[in-house]
DOPA-731650 format. One record per residue (C-alpha): x, y, z; residue number from 1; residue in one letter. Coordinates in steps of 0.02 Angstrom, whole numbers. Example, Ala and Ser with C-alpha at 12.3 -4.5 7.8 and 13.67 -1.06 7.14 Angstrom:
// DOPA-731650
SITE  615  -225  390  1  A
SITE  684  -53  357  2  S
This chain:
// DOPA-731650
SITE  -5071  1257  3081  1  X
SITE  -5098  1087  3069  2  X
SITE  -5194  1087  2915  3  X
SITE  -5021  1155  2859  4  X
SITE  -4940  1035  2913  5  X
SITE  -5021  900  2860  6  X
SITE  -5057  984  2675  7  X
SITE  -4846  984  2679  8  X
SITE  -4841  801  2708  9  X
SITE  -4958  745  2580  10  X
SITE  -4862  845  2449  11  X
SITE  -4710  794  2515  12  X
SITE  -4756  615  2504  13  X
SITE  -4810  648  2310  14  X
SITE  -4659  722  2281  15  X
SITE  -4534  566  2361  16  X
SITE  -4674  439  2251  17  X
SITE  -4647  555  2094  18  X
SITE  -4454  551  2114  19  X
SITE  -4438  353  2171  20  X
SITE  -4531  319  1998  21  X
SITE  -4417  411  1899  22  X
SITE  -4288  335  1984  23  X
SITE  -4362  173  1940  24  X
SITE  -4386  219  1753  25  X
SITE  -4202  283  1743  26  X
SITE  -4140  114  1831  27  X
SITE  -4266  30  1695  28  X
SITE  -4195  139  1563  29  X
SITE  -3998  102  1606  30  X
SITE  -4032  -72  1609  31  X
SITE  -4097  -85  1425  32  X
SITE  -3955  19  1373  33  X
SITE  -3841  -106  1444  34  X
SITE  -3911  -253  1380  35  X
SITE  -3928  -178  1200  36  X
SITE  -3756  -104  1208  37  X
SITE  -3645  -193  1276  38  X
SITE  -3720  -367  1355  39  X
SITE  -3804  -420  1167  40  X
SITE  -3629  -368  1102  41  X
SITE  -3534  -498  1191  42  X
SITE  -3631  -632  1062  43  X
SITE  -3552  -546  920  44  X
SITE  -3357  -592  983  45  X
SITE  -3382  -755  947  46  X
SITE  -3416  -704  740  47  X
SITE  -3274  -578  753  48  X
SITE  -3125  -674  849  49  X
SITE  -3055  -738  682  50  X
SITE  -3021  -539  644  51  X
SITE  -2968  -527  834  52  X
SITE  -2829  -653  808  53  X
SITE  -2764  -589  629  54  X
SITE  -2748  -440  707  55  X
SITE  -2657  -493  872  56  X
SITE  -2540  -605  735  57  X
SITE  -2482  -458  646  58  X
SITE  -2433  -369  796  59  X
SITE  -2310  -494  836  60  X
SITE  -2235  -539  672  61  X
SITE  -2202  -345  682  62  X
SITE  -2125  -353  850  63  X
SITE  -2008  -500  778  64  X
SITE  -1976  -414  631  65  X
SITE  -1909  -243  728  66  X
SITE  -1815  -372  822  67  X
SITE  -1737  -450  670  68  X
SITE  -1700  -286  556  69  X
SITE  -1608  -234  751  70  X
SITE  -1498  -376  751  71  X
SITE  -1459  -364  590  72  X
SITE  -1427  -187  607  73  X
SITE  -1298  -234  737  74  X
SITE  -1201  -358  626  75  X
SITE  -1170  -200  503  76  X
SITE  -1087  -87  614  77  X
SITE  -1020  -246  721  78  X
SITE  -898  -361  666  79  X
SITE  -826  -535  767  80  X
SITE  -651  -524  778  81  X
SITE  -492  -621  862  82  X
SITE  -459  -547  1037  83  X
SITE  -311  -586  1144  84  X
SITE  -321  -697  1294  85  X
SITE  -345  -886  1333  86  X
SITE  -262  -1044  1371  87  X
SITE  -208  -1146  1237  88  X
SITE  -182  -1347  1251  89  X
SITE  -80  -1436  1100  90  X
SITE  -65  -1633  1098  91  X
SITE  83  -1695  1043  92  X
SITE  175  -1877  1020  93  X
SITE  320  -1928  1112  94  X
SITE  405  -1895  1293  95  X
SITE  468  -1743  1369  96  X
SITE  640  -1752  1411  97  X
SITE  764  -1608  1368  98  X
SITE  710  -1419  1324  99  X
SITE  895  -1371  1308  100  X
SITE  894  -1302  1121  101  X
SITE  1084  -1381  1124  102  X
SITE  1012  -1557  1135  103  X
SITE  833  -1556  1091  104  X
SITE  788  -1663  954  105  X
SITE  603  -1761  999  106  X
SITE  432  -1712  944  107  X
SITE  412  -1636  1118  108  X
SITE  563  -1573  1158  109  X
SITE  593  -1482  1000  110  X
SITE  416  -1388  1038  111  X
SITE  448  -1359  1224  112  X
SITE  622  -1289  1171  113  X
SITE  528  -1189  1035  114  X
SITE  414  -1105  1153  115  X
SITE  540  -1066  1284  116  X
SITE  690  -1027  1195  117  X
SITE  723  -875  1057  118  X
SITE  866  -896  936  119  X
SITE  957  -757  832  120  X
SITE  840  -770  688  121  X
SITE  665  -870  639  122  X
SITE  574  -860  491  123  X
SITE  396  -787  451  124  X
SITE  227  -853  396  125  X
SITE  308  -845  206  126  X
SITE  459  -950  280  127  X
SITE  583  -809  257  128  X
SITE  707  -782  388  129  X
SITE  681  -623  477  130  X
SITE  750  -572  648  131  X
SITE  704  -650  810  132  X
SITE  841  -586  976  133  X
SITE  954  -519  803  134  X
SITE  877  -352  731  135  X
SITE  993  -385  559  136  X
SITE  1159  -438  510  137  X
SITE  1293  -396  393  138  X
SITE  1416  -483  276  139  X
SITE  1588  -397  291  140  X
SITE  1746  -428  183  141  X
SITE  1802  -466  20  142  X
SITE  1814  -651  55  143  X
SITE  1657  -654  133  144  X
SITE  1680  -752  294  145  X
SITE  1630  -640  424  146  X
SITE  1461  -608  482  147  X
SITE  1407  -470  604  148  X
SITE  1260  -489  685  149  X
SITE  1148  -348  783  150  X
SITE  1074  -374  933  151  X
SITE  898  -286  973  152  X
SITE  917  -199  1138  153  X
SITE  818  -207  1289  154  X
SITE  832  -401  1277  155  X
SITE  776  -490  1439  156  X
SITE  783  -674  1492  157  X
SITE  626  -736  1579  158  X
SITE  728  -723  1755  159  X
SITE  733  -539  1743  160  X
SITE  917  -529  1682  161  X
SITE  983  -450  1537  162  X
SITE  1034  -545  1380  163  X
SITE  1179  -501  1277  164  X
SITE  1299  -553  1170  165  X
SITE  1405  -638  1283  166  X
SITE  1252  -760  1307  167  X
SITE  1261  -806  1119  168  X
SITE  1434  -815  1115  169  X
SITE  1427  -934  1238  170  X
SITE  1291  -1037  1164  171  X
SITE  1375  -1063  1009  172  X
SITE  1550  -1089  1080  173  X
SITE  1467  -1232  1203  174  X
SITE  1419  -1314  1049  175  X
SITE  1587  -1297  986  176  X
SITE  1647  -1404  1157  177  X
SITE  1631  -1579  1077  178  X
SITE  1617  -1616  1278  179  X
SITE  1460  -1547  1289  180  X
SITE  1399  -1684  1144  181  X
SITE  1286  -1566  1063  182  X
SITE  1210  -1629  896  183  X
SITE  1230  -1465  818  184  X
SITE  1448  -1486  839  185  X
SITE  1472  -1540  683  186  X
SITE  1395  -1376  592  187  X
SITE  1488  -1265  697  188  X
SITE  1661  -1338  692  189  X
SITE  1798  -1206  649  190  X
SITE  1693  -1057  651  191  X
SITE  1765  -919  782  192  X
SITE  1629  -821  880  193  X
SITE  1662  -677  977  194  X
SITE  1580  -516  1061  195  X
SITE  1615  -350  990  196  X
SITE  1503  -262  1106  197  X
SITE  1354  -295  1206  198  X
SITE  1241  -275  1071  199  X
SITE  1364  -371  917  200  X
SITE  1432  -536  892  201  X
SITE  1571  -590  734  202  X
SITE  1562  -733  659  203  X
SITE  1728  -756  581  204  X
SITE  1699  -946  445  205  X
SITE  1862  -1013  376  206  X
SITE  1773  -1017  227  207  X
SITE  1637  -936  139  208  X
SITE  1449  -1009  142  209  X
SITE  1299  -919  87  210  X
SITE  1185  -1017  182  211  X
SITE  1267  -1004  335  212  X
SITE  1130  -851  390  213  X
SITE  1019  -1005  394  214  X
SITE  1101  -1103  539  215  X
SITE  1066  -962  660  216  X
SITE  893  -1015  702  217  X
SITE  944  -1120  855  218  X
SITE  881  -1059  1046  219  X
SITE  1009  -966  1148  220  X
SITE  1040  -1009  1299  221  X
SITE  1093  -918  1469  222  X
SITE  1285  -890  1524  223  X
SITE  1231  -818  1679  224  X
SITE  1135  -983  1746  225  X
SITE  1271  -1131  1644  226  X
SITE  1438  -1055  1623  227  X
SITE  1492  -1148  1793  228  X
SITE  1419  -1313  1721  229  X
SITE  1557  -1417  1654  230  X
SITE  1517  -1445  1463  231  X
SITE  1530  -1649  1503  232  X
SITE  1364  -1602  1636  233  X
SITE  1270  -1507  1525  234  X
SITE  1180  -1630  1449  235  X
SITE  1107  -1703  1631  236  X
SITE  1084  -1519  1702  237  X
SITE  924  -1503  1802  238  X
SITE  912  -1336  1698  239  X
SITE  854  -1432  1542  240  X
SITE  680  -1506  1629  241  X
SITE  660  -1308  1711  242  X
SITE  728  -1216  1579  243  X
SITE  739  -1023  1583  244  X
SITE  726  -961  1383  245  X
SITE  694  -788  1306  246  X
SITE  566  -861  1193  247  X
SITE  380  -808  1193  248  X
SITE  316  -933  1350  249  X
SITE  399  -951  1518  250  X
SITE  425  -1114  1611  251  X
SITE  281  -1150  1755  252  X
SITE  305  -1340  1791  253  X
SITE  260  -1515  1730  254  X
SITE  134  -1636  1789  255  X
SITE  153  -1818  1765  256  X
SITE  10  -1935  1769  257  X
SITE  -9  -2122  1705  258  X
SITE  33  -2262  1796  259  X
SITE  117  -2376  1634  260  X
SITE  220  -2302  1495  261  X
SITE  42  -2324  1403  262  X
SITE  -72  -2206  1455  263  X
SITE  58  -2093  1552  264  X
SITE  40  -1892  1509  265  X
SITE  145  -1766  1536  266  X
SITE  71  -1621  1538  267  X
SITE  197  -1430  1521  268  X
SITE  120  -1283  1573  269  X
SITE  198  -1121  1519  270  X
SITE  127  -935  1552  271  X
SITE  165  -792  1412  272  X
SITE  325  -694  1431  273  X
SITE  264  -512  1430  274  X
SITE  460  -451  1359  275  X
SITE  487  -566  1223  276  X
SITE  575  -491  1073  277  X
SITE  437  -512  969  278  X
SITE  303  -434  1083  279  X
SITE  215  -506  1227  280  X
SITE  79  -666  1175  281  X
SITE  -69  -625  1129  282  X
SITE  -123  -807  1233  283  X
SITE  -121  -783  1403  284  X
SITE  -16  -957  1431  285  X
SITE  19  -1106  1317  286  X
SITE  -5  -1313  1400  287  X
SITE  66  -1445  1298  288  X
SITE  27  -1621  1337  289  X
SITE  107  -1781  1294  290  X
SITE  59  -1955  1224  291  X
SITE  121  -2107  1200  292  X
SITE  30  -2143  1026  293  X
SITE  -104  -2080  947  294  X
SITE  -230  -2161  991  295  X
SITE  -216  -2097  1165  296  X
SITE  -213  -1925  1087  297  X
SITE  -342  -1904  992  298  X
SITE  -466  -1999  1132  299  X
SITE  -419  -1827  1218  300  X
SITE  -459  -1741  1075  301  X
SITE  -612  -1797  1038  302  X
SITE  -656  -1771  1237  303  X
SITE  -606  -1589  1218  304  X
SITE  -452  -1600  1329  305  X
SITE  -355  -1522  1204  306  X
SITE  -362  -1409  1065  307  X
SITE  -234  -1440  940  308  X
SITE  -133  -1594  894  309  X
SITE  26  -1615  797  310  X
SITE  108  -1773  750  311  X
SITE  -25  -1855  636  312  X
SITE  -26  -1891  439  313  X
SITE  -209  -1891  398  314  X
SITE  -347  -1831  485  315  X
SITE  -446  -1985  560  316  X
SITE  -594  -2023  497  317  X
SITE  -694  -1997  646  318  X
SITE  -657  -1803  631  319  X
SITE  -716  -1773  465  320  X
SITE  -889  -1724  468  321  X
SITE  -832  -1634  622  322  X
SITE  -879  -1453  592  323  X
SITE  -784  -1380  730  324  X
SITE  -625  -1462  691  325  X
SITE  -498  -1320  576  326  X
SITE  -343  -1428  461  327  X
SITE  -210  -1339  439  328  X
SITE  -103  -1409  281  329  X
SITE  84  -1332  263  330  X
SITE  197  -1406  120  331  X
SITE  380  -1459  209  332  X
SITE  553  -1434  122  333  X
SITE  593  -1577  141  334  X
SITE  615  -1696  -26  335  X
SITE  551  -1878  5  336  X
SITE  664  -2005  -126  337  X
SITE  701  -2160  -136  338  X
SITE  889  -2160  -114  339  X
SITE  967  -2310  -220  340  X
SITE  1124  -2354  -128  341  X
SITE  1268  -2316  -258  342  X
SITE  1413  -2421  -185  343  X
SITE  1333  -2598  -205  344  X
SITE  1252  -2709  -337  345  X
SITE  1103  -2683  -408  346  X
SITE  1132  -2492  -387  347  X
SITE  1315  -2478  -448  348  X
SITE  1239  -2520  -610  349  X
SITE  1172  -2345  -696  350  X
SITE  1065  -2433  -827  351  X
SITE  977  -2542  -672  352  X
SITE  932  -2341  -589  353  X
SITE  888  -2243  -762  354  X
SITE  765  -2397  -769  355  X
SITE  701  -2393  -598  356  X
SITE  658  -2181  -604  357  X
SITE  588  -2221  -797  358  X
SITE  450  -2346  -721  359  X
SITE  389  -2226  -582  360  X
SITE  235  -2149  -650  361  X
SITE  279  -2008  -521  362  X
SITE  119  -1900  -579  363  X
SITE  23  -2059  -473  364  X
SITE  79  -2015  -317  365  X
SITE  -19  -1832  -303  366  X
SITE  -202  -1929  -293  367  X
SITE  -129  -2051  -172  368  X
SITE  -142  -1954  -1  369  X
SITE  -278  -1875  68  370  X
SITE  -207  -1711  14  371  X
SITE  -119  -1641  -147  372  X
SITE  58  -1665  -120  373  X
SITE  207  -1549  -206  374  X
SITE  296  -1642  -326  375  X
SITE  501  -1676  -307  376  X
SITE  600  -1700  -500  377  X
SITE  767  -1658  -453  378  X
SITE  894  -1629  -304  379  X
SITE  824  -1447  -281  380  X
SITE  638  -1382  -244  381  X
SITE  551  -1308  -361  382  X
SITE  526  -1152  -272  383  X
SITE  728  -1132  -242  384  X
SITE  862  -1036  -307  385  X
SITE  940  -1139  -444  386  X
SITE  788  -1242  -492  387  X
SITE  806  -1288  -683  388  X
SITE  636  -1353  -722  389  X
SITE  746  -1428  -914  390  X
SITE  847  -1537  -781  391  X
SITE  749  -1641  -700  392  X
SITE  729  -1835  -707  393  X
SITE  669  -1912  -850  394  X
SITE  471  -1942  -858  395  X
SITE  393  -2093  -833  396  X
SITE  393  -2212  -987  397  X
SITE  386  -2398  -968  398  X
SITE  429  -2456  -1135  399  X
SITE  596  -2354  -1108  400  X
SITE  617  -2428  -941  401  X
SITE  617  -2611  -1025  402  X
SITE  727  -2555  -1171  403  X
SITE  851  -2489  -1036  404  X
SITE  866  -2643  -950  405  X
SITE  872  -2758  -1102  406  X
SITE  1017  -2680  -1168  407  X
SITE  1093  -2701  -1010  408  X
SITE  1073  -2892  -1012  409  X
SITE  919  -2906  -927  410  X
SITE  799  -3041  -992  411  X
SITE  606  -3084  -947  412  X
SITE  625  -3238  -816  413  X
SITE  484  -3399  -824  414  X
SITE  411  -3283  -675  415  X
SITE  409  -3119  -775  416  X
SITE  542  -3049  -665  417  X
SITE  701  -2988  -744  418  X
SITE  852  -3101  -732  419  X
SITE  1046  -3079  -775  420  X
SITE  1169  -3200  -773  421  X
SITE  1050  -3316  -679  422  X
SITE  1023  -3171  -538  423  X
SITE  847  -3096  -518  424  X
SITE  842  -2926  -515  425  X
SITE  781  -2906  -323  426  X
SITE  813  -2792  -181  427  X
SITE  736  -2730  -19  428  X
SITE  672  -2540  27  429  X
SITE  672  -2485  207  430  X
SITE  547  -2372  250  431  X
SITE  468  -2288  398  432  X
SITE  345  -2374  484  433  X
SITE  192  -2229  446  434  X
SITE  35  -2219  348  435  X
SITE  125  -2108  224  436  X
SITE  286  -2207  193  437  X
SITE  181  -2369  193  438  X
SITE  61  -2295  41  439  X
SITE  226  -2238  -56  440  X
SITE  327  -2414  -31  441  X
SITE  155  -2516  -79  442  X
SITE  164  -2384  -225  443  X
SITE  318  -2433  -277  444  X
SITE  302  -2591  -281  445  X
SITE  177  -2614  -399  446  X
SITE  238  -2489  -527  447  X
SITE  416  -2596  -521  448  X
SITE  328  -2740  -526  449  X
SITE  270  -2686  -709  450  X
SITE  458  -2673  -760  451  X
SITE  482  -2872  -686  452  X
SITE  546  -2816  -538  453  X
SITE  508  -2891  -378  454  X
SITE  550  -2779  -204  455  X
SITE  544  -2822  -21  456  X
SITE  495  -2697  115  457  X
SITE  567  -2674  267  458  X
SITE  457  -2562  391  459  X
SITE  548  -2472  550  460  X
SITE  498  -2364  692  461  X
SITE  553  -2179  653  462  X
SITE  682  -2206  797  463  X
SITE  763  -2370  760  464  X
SITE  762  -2324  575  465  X
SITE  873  -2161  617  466  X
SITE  964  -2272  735  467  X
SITE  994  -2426  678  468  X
SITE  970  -2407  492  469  X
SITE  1017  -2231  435  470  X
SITE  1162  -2193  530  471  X
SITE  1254  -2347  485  472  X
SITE  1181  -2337  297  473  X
SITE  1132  -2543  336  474  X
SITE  1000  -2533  167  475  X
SITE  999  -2571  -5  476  X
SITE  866  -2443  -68  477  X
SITE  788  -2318  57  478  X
SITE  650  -2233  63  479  X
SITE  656  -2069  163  480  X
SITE  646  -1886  179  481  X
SITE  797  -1743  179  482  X
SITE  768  -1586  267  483  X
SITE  833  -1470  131  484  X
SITE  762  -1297  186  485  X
SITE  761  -1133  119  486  X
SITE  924  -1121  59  487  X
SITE  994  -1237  -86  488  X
SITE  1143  -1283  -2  489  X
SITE  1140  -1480  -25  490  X
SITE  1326  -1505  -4  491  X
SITE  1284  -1612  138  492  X
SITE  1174  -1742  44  493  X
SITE  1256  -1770  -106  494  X
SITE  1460  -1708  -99  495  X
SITE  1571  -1865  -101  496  X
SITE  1636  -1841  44  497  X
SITE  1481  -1868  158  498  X
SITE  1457  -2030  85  499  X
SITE  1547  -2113  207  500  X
SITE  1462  -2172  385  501  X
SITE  1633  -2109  463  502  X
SITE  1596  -1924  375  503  X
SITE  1540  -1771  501  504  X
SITE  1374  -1790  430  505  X
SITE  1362  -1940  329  506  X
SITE  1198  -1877  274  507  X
SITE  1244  -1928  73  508  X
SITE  1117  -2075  85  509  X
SITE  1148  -2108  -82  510  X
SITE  1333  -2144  -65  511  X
SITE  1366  -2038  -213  512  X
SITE  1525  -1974  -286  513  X
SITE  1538  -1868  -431  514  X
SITE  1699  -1750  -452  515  X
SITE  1605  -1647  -574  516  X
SITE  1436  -1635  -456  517  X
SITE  1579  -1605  -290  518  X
SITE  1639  -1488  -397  519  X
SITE  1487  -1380  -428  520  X
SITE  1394  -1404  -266  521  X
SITE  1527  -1352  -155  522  X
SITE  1590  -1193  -283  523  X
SITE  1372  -1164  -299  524  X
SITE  1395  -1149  -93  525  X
SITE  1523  -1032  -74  526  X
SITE  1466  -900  -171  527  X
SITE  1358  -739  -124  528  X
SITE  1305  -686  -315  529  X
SITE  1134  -771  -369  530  X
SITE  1179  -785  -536  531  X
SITE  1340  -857  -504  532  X
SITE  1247  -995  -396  533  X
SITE  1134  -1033  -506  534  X
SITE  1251  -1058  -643  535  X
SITE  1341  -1173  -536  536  X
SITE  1203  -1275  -483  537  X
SITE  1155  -1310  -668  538  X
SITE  1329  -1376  -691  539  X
SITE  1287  -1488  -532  540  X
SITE  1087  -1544  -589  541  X
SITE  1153  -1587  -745  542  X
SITE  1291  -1707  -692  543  X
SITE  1153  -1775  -566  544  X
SITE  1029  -1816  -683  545  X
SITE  1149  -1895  -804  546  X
SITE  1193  -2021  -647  547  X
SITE  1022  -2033  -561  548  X
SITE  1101  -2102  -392  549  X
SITE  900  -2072  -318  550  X
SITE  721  -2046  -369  551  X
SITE  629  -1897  -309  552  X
SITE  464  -1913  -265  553  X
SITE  368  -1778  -150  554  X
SITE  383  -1645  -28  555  X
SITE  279  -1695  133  556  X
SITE  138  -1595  202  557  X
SITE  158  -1559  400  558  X
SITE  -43  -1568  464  559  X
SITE  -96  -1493  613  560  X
SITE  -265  -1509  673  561  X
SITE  -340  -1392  797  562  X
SITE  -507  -1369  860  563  X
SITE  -589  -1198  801  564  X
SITE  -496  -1089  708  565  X
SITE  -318  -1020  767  566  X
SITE  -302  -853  707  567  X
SITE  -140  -780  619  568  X
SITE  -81  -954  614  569  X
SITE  -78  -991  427  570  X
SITE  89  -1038  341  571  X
SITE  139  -1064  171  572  X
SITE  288  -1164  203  573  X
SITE  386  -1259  348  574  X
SITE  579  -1335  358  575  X
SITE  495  -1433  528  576  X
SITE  360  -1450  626  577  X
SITE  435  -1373  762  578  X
SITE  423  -1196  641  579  X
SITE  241  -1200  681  580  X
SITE  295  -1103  819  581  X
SITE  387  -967  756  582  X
SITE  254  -841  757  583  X
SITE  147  -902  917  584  X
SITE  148  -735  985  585  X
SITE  22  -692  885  586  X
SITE  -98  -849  883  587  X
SITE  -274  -812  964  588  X
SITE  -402  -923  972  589  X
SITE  -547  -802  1075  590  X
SITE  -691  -697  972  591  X
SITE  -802  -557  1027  592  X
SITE  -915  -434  947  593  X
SITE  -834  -259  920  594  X
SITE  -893  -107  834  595  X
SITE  -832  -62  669  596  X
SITE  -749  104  653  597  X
């Protein structure tokens, strides 16, 4: 038995020996594997990482590339588009002082009262008058004098209470009340206004006048809150610094900051009207802040404290390689001329005039702004009814100019200048004060001084000139613009009897009288027929241009300058800046990514 036992431990013992050397050899055998496939392989990377990073390159320019083809992708079936919503922040020059539509007249009252107030009509981005409170009116009669208007109903003012036509008929009969000292009295004087029902007003004219459709742009104004103001108050009522309008924005409140008349800022904040006429703004509110010149303004600008400015004739050099910043260029009706004063030497003398307009090489004058400028040739634009493009003032021609005068009497002085009878033939132009006016005036000057004619200029602020100058007709030649509009009513600017200072209007700068051109205008403005106008106002262009009493010149370009693009703003046409406005319901300045449908 123990023989057995130990025979089982010896051959136990080979066995554990046999199987520890083939564990050995299989340790032994591993090991070379790993070395000869896979350790010796690691030298090989090294000859091979070239391929590795090709490879690793062309998996990312394929990950970029799906990212790319993605985005683009996204642009086809996305488009950026205008979105409502946003504050908007306008810089304008000037002082806030009166949003009553009655008296406004300022750069910054005219817009506050344009944002605030609705009238009966405005007109559209073509500069057509469409309605604005008014749905439509009506001409009624065979003598054509009465005018029914429609109101559109529903009509709120931004208090909550209703509007009607007992509010307009107590707008226009306010004006009417030469107590309340409106500007607008003189237009209105004998017309008879009254309500028919709460959703018409008559207008009953003691004589007919197509344009007068035109006049019923102004802001209306609310009986309920000033019919127990007497008229003589009006003017001082705290209602005109927190006015309540129908208009598109509704009065918040005013901030005023600035310690000298300098740098002081007034800055309006108004919030969108959700039941205007037109449709509640598409801006969420509207701030408009005020400078004292524009300097001050466009510091602010160029600081991004506003967005928008209005008031300026070029845009500053500073701002033209400025990407971001949007011009927008709208062509005024308004005809710049130089108005030769008719009633007084030189200029009662039609051979010294015909010579004058011959020695304007008026073609000049488009290459001399910034911007291409319309063209003025006669008393009408060339875009109005009546226009005769075969009367218009005679084209430039020097040699005719001289001729002119020398059969007059004028002879060549030592100096070159013209002389008669020992007199030089001299005279001043007053002009506004702007870089516009000045560019004209310097112009001028040096195309008369071809013809040996030497002319002063006289330079005034805007204000005084209106003022001091204009109202009192205290020039010899001026140089100015006249608000014509759409219509081609200019009764007011050339009949003979606005020639006079003492005259409602006396807006005939010209001072000139013509019983064949009174004749015409005022039979042109009385009369409904196209045809029948525009035979009349041939009758009147031709008398004009026989007498030349002005030179036309230009129709001015109104500039506003906003940063980014304000959609649904553009315009082809303006009668003011203030007209800007008209459609602001719709401006939007905001952008976002939507999918196209």
């Amino acid at each position: 038995m123990a023989r057995i036992d130990d025979e089982t431990k010896r051959r136990l013992a080979r066995k554990m020996r046999r199987r520890r050397r083939s564990a050995v050899q299989l340790s032994q055998q591993a090991d070379e594997q790993i070395e000869r496939l896979l350790i010796k392989r690691f030298g090989r990377l090294a000859s091979v990482r070239r391929f590795v990073v090709l490879w690793i390159t062309l998996l990312l320019v394929l990950i970029l590339a799906g990212v790319h083809q993605l985005l683009g992708l996204s642009n086809y079936y996305q488009d950026l588009r205008p979105v409502p919503g946003g504050l908007y922040t306008e810089g304008v020059i000037g002082n806030f002082t009166d949003a009553n539509p009655l008296y406004a007249t300022g750069a910054a009252d005219t817009a506050v009262s344009r944002l605030v107030f609705s009238g009966l009509f405005k007109y559209d981005n073509h500069n057509r008058l469409v309605g604005d409170l008014a749905q439509d009116y009506s001409l009624i009669g065979p003598q054509q004098t009465r005018y029914i208007v429609h109101l559109r109903h529903g009509l709120k003012w931004q208090d909550g209470k209703p509007l009607t036509a007992n509010d307009v008929v107590f707008t226009y009969q306010t004006i009417q009340n030469i107590e309340a000292e409106s500007p607008l009295y003189s237009s209105w004087s004998g017309i008879k206004v009254t309500e028919q029902d709460p959703y018409t007003v008559v207008f009953d004219l003691p004589n007919s006048l197509s344009a007068f459709p035109y006049s019923l742009t102004n802001g209306i104004i609310p009986a309920h809150l000033l019919s127990d103001i007497q008229p003589a108050d009006l003017r001082s009522a705290p209602f005109n610094t927190q006015p309540v309008g129908s208009g598109p924005f509704e009065w918040k409140f005013i901030d005023v900051t600035g310690g000298t008349s300098t740098d002081r800022q007034q800055r309006i904040s108004l919030a969108a009207f959700k039941n205007y006429a037109g449709g509640q703004p598409r801006l969420d509110g509207f701030n408009l802040i005020t400078y004292s010149d524009e300097q001050h303004m466009l510091s602010a600008f160029s600081s991004k404290q506003i967005g928008a400015m209005s008031g300026l004739d070029d845009l500053p050099d500073s701002l033209k390689n400025d990407k971001s910043v949007q011009t927008y260029v709208t062509p005024l009706t308004t005809a710049v001329m130089v108005f030769f004063k008719n009633s007084e030497p030189p200029f009662n003398d039609l051979s010294v005039r015909r010579a004058l307009v011959l020695a304007v090489d008026r073609s000049q004058l488009d290459g001399l702004f910034d911007r291409p400028v319309q063209l003025v040739d006669s008393p009408l634009l060339k875009d109005q009814l009546g226009y005769n493009p075969t009367l218009t003032e005679p084209a430039f021609n020097l040699t005719a100019a001289k001729q002119v005068l020398a059969a007059d009497g004028w002879t060549p002085g030592n100096n070159g200048m013209m002389v008669k009878k020992g007199q030089p033939l001299t005279f001043t132009l007053t002009a506004p004060d702007t870089p516009d006016y000045t560019k004209t005036a310097q112009f001028l000057q040096a195309e008369w001084q071809q013809l040996g004619v030497k002319l002063q200029v006289n330079y005034y602020d805007n204000e005084d000139l209106q003022t001091s100058v204009v109202a009192d007709h205290s020039y010899q030649a001026l140089l100015d613009g006249i608000s014509i509009g759409v219509d081609p009513d200019v009764y007011a600017f050339w009949d003979s009897s606005q020639a006079s200072i003492t005259s409602a209007g006396h807006l005939n700068l010209s001072e000139y009288k013509s019983t064949i051109a009174d004749r015409a205008v005022e039979a042109a403005r009385t009369r409904s027929d196209a045809k029948v106008r525009s035979v009349k106002y041939t009758q009147f262009l031709t008398q004009w241009r026989n007498d030349l009493p002005a030179l036309p010149l230009y129709q001015p370009n109104y500039l506003y300058i906003t940063r980014g693009q304000v959609f649904n703003y553009q315009r082809t046409a303006d009668n003011s800046a203030a007209d800007r406005f008209d459609n602001v319901n719709n401006w939007m300045v905001r952008q976002k990514r939507v999918t196209v449908q």
